[in-house]
N, C-alpha and C positions, 0 to 999 in steps of 0.2 A: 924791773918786774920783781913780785915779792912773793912767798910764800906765806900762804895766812891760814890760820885755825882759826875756827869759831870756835868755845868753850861755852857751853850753854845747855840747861836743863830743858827747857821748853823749847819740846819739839817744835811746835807752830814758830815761833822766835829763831832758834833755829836754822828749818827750813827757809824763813823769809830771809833771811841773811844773805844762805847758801844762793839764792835766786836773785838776791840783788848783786852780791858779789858777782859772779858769773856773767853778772853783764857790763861789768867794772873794768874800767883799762888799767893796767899794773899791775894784776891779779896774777901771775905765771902757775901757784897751784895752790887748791884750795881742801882743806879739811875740817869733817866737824867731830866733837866728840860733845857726849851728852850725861855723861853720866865721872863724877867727882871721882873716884877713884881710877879709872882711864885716863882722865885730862892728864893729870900731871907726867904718865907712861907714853902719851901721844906730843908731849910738850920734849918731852926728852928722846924720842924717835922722832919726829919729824921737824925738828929745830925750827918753828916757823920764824920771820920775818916779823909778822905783827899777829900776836895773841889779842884775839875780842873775847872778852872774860866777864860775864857778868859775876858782880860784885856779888852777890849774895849766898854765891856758891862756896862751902867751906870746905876747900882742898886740904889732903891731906899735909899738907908743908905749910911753911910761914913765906909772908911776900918776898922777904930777905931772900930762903932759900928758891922760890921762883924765878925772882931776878938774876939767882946766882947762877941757873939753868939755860937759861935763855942768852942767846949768844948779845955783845954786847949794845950792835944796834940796832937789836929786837926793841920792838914795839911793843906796850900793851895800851890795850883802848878798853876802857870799861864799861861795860852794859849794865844800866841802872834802870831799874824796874817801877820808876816815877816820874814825872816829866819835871823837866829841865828848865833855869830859867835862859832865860833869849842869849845869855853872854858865857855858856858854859866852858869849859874848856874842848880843844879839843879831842882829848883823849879821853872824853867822856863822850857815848851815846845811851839816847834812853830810846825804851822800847815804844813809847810814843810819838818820836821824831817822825819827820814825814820823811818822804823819800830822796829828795831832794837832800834835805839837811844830813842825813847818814850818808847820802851820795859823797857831798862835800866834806865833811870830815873824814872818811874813808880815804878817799882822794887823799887830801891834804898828806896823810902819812903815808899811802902809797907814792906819792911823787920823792919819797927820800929814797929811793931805791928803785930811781932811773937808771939808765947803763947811760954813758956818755954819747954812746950814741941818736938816743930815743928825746934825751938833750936837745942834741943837734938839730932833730927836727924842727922843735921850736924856732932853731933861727934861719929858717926859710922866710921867714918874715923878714922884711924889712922893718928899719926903728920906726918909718914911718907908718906902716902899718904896723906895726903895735902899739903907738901913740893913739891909732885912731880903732883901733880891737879895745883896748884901757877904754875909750870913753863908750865905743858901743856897750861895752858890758857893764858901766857901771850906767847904762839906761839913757844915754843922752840921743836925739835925733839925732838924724843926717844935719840940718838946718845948725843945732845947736854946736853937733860938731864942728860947722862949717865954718861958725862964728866965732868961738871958742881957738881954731884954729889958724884962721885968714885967711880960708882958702874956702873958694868954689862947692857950694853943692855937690854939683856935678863929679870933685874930686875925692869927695866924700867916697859918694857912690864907687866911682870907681875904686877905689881902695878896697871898699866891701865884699867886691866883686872880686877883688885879685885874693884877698883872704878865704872869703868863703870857700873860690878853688882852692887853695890851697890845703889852707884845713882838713875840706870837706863838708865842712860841717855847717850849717843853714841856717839852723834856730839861733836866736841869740840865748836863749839860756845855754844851750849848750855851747856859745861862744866865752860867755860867761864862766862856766865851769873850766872850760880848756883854760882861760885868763887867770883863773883862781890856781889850778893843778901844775900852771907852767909861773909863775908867778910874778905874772903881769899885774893880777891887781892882788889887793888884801883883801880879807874877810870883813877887817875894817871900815877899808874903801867903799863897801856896798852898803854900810848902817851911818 
């Protein structure tokens, strides 16, 4: 679980953040500041985890001493106010990304600041169902699975079945996402 600050001028921007965050698993507690001369006051009281900083703000300090403030496995992600090409990094979001896309990167750096426990989870799986979670999330059929893997339809199915209790979780994009944040597949893997 992580601590995060939004650092952003625009409130609409902002606010849409704070609303996505909030529905984000890894989130433990969340803060915004909006205005250049607080950020860097709020950066240094509430020591976040991962700093979302759009770029274009000119804080009173230089990055050096930013970075020198932020404890050492703080995050920052940077909010760019033009759109991105398809292969960005990911410590970059821009305020045109859909929702999905800043889901996933968001994610991505919250998963570095799992508890060992929240880990563990993840291995309620068996390897074999995670062999067979990898190919549901990177879009293959049951059928395809089946074939791909030697085995039966039918155990296809059942696999899914034992996952999805397990999980919870129903949709496959959000099977996808859990694959992506527990790092079962790559961002690679999906392009």
């Amino acid at each position: 679980m992580a601590k995060v600050l939004i650092a952003e001028t625009s409130y609409l921007v902002r606010k849409g953040l704070v609303s996505l965050l909030e529905q984000t698993e890894g989130v433990a507690e969340l803060k915004a500041a909006g205005h250049p001369d607080t950020i860097v006051q709020t950066i240094k009281e509430y020591n976040p985890d991962i700093l979302l900083l759009n770029s274009a703000i000119q804080l009173p300090i230089s990055h050096n001493e930013l970075t020198s403030i932020l404890h050492s496995k703080a995050r920052i992600i940077y909010i760019i106010n033009t759109p991105l090409p398809e292969d960005s990094p990911s410590h970059q979001i821009s305020v045109f990304d859909t929702k999905n896309k800043l889901t996933e990167k968001i994610s991505y750096h919250l998963k570095q600041y799992e508890t060992t426990e929240e880990k563990e989870e993840a291995e309620d799986l068996t390897p074999r169902e995670k062999l067979i979670l990898k190919h549901v999330a990177l879009g293959f059929t049951n059928k395809e699975i089946a074939t791909k893997l030697f085995i039966s339809t039918h155990t296809v199915i059942s696999h899914r079945k034992n996952i999805t209790r397990k999980l919870d979780i129903k949709t496959v994009s959000g099977l996808t996402v859990y694959s992506l944040i527990n790092g079962i597949i790559k961002m690679e893997d999906i392009q």
